[in-house]
N, C-alpha and C positions, 0 to 999 in steps of 0.2 A: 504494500500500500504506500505510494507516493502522497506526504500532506504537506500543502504550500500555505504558509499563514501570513496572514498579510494583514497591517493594521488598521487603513480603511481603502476602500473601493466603493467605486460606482453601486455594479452589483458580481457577487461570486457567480451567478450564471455566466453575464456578460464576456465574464474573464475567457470561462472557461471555452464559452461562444469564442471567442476571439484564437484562442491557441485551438481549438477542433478545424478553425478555417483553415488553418497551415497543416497540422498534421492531428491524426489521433491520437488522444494522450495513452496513457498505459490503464489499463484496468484499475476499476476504483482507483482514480487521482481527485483527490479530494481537495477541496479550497477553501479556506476559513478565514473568515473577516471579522477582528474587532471591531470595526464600524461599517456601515455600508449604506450610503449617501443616499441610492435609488434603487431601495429591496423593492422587490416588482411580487405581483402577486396572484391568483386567478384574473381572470380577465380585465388585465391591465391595471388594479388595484394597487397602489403601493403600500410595502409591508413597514411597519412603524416598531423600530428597536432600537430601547437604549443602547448605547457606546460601552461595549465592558459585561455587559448585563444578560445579553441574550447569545444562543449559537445564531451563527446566519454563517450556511455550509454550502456546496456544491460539489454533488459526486459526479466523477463520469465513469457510466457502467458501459462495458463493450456487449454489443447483444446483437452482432453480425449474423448469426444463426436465428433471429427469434422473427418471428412474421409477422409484418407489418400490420397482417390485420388484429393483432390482438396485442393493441399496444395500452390498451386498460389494464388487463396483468398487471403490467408496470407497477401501474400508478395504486392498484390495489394491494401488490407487494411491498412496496413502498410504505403508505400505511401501515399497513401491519407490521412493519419492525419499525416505524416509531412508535405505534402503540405498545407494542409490546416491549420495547426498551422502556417507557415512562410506567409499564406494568414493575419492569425492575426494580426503580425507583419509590415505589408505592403511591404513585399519581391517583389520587381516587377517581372512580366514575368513568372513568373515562369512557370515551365513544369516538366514531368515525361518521362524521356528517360529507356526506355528497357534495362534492367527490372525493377530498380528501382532505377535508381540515382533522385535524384532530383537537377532540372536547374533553373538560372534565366538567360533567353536569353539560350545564350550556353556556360555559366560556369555551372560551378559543385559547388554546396554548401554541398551537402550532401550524401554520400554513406550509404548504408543500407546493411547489410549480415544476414540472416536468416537463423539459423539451428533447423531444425524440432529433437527432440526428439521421438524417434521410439524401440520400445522394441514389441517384437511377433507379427509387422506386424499391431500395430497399435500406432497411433497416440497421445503421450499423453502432445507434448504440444510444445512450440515453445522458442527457445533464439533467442531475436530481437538483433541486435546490432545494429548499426548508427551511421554514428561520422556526427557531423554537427560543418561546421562552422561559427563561432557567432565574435568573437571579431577578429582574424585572419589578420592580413595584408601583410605578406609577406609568399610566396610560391617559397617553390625549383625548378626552371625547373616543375615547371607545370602551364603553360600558359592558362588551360582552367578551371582553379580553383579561387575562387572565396569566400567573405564570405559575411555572414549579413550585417556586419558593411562595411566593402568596399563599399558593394552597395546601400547603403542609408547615410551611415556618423554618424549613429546614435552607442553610445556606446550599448552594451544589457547585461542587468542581466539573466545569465546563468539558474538561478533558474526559472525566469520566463518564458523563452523557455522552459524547461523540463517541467515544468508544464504545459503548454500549449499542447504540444507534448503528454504525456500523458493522459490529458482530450479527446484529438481525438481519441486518440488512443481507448480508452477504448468505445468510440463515435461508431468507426468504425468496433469492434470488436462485441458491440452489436448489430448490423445490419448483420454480420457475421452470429451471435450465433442465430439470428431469422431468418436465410436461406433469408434471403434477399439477395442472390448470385448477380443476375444480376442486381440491382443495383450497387452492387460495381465494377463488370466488365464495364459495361455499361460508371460510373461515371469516372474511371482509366481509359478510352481510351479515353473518352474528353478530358485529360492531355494530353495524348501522344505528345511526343516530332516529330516533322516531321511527324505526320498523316496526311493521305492525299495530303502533300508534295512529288515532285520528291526527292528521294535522293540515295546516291552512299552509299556503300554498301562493305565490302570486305567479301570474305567467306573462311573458314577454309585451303582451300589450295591458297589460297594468290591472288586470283580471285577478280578482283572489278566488279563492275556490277549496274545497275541499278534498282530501282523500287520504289515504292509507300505503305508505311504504313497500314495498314485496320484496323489494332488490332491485337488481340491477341487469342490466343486458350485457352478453360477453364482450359488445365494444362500449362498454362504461354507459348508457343511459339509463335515468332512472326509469324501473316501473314501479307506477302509483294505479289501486284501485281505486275511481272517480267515485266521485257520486252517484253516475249514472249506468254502476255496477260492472264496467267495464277498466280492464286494463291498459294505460295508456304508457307510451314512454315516452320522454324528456331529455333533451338536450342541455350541457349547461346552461346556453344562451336560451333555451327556452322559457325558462324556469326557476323559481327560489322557493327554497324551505322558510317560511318566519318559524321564526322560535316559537 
């Protein structure tokens, strides 16, 4: 494992976007920023972390063998070792909200952004990014944001989470790499945040609505049973969970 720590940056995606353009980096080459100016976040969101206080990482996993069409995996393997790295840690509550924030209760500890690397239509590997927050106490106007230490009282060595984070990871990606699919689908919807739960719903033209969790589609859309006792699926861009 190659780790390059850098004291601030733009953003550790960015970085790694920029040396993938010249060449591939080596398997898990990892990027770590004490500061980072423009953490980017689901769709185009910027992600807000103290200096010193939170990880804000960038893996790049080589994944030349894996098929373009089933680039959700990823993102659901991905999850699942950092949930189950902050399981380590004794993170209560925690959950997996669509598509890949990680919750404890219904804050937010941890955003995730994945950009697949793709050249001739196929597949040759993935930049992770994640900002998690670990040491963290005070948040701008965001109410639903949350960190490690907040919710237990406990200080954390930053080191030791990344390391953590990365044993899963690499945990989760072996189980990947031996087509073990549907367990990781399977294992990622017993996270789910509000499955099986009634809950509201707005959709892309400003519509709220009601319905019911079920999972997920093998290319990552949600399915929700509606109201109108049918099952529908959901695009990111189509769609939000309110709390």
């Amino acid at each position: 494992m190659y780790i390059i720590k850098l004291n601030a940056i733009d953003s550790t995606n960015s970085y790694l976007k920029d040396i993938v353009s010249v060449t591939l980096p080596k398997d898990y080459t990892v990027v770590v920023a004490e500061k980072q100016t423009k953490g980017r976040g689901q769709m185009g969101a910027e992600w807000q972390a103290e200096s010193g206080k939170s990880l804000t990482v960038s893996v790049f996993k080589s994944l030349e063998s894996f098929d373009i069409k089933e680039q959700f995996y990823i993102s659901m393997a991905v999850s699942l070792a950092i949930f189950k790295a902050l399981s380590v840690f004794k993170i209560p509550q925690l959950r997996i909200k669509w598509p890949n924030d990680i919750l404890s209760a219904d804050t937010k500890i941890c955003g995730i952004l994945i950009e697949n690397v793709i050249k001739n239509n196929n597949l040759q590997g993935s930049i992770i990014g994640f900002g998690l927050n670990v040491n963290q106490k005070y948040f701008d106007n965001l109410p639903q944001a949350s960190s490690m230490s907040l919710l237990t009282g406990v200080i954390y060595n930053k080191d030791e989470v990344l390391s953590e984070i990365l044993k899963q990871m690499k945990f989760y990606f072996n189980i990947l790499e031996s087509n073990n699919h549907s367990d990781i689908k399977a294992e990622y919807e017993s996270f789910l945040f509000r499955k099986d739960k009634p809950s509201t719903f707005r959709s892309s033209n400003n519509n709220s609505f009601s319905g019911i969790i079920q999972g997920v589609t093998k290319s990552g859309q949600l399915r929700v049973w509606t109201e109108d006792e049918i099952i529908r699926t959901f695009d990111l861009k189509d769609v939000k969970l309110l709390y």
